[in-house]
N, C-alpha and C positions, 0 to 999 in steps of 0.2 A: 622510561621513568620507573624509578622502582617502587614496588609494590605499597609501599608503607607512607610513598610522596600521593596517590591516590584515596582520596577521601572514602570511609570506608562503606558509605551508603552506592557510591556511583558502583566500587568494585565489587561489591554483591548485585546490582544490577546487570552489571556487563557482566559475570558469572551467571544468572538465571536467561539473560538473552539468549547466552551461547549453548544453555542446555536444553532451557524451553524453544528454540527454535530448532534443535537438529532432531531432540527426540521426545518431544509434545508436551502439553502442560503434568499432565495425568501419568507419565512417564518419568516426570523428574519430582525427585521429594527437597524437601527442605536442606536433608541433613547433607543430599548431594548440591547442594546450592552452597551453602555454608563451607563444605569441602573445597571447594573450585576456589569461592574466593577467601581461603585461607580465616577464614574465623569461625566465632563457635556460634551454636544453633540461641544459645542467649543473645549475643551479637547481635544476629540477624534478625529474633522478635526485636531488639531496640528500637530497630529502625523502620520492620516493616511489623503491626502487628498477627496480620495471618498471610499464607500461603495466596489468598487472595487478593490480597493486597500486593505482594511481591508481582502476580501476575500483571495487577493494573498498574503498574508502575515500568514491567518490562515493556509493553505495548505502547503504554505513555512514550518511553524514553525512543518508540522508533517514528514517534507520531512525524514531529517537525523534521530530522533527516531525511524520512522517505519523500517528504513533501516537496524541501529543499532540491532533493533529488533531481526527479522528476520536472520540477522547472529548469531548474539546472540543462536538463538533458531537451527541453525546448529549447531553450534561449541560445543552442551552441550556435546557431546557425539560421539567420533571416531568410530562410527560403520558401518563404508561404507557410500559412496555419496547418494547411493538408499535413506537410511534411513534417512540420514541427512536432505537431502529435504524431504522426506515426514513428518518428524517432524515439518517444516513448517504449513504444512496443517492441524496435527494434534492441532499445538498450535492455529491454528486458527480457529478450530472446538469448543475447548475448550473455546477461547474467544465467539467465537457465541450463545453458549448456557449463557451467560449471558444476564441477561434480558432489562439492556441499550445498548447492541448492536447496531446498525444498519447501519452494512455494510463496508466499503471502502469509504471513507470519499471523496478519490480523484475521483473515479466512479462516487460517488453521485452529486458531486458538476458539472464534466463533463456534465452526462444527463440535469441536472439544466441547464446551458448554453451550452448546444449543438449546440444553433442556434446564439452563440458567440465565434467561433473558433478564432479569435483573442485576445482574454480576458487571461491577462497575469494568472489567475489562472487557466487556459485552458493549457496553456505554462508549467507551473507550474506543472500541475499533468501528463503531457505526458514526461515529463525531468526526473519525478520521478520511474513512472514505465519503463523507457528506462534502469536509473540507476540502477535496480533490474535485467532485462534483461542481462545487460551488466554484472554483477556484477555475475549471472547465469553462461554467456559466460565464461567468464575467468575462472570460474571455473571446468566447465568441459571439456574446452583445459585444464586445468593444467591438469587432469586426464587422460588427451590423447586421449579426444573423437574425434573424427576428424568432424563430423560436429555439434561441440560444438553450434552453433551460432542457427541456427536452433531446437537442443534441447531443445534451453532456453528460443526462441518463442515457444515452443507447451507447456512446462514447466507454463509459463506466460500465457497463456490460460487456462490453466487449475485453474490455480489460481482465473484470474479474471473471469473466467466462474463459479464458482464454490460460488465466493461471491454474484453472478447477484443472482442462485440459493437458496441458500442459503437463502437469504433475502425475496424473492420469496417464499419459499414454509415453514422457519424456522424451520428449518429439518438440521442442522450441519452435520448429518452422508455423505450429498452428497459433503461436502468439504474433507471429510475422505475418499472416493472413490475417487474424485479426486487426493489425498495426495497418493493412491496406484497408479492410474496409473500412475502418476510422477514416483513413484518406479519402475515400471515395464519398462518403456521408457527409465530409466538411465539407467537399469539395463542390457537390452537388449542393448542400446551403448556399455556398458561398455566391453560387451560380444562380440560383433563386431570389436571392438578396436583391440583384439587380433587376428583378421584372415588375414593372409596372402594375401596381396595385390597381388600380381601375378599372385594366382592361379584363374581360370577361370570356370563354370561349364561347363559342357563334352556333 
């Protein structure tokens, strides 16, 4: 499509995604945002009016894709929950060995403002990974895990422990070990699920 069939609010966003993700918030300026996607630094107040705004909007715009994603990459294949989510981890092993990688876009931008816990892109990527959370929960009560909620916090750790890693040492095989012990964690619920609440040991 050519550039000018693109509304111009989406193509300065997709211009700040691609800069603020390869080389950080704090690393890219306005004027190089406004460059990328071909308009001027007036332009670009129009639509967003500060630099932080621009950020809560790049993160926004990756909220629902990543989401998508990620169910996406459960749903390829009905071969038990274990595996489901571990294919998670796999596909995100798989992205990591790509050489523009880097990282969890919403982690990254977090550590960036750490010391700006009111910063609606702050808001932003903690609403995001809540929704994957939650979106965890419900699914392993549909399976009948009884402490589903708790699963999908240590689930979600392993995740986002596993991208810190990851990034950290550029070795993908330790998001794939994490992608087993998810396996092993549901697997062992899944397997407690069925024991008789009653009975007591002796």
């Amino acid at each position: 499509m050519a550039r000018s069939g693109i509304p111009t609010r989406e193509r300065i966003i997709s211009a700040a995604s691609a800069l603020f993700y390869n080389d950080g918030i704090r690393g890219v300026s306005v004027d190089a945002v406004a460059a990328k996607a071909g308009v001027t630094k007036r332009t670009l107040y129009y639509h967003f009016k500060s630099k932080d705004d621009l950020v809560a909007a790049y993160l926004a715009a990756r909220d629902q894709p990543n989401l998508a994603l990620f169910r996406q990459w459960f749903a390829e294949a009905d071969d038990g929950l274990p595996a489901q989510v571990e294919r998670i981890f796999r596909n995100l092993a798989r992205s990591a060995r790509h050489p523009k990688w880097k990282g969890c876009g919403f982690l990254r931008t977090s550590a960036e403002l750490a010391n700006m816990p009111g910063h609606p892109a702050m808001k932003i990527g903690a609403a995001h990974k809540k929704k994957f959370e939650e979106w965890l929960r419900g699914t392993f009560a549909a399976a009948g895990i009884a402490q589903a909620a708790q699963l999908a916090r240590q689930i979600l750790l392993l995740l986002d422990g596993s991208f810190a890693v990851v990034l950290l040492h550029r070795d993908p095989s330790y998001m794939e070990t994490a992608g087993e012990a998810a396996h092993a964690l549901i697997e062992a619920a899944l397997t407690g699920r069925g024991r008789p609440k009653s009975r007591r040991a002796r």
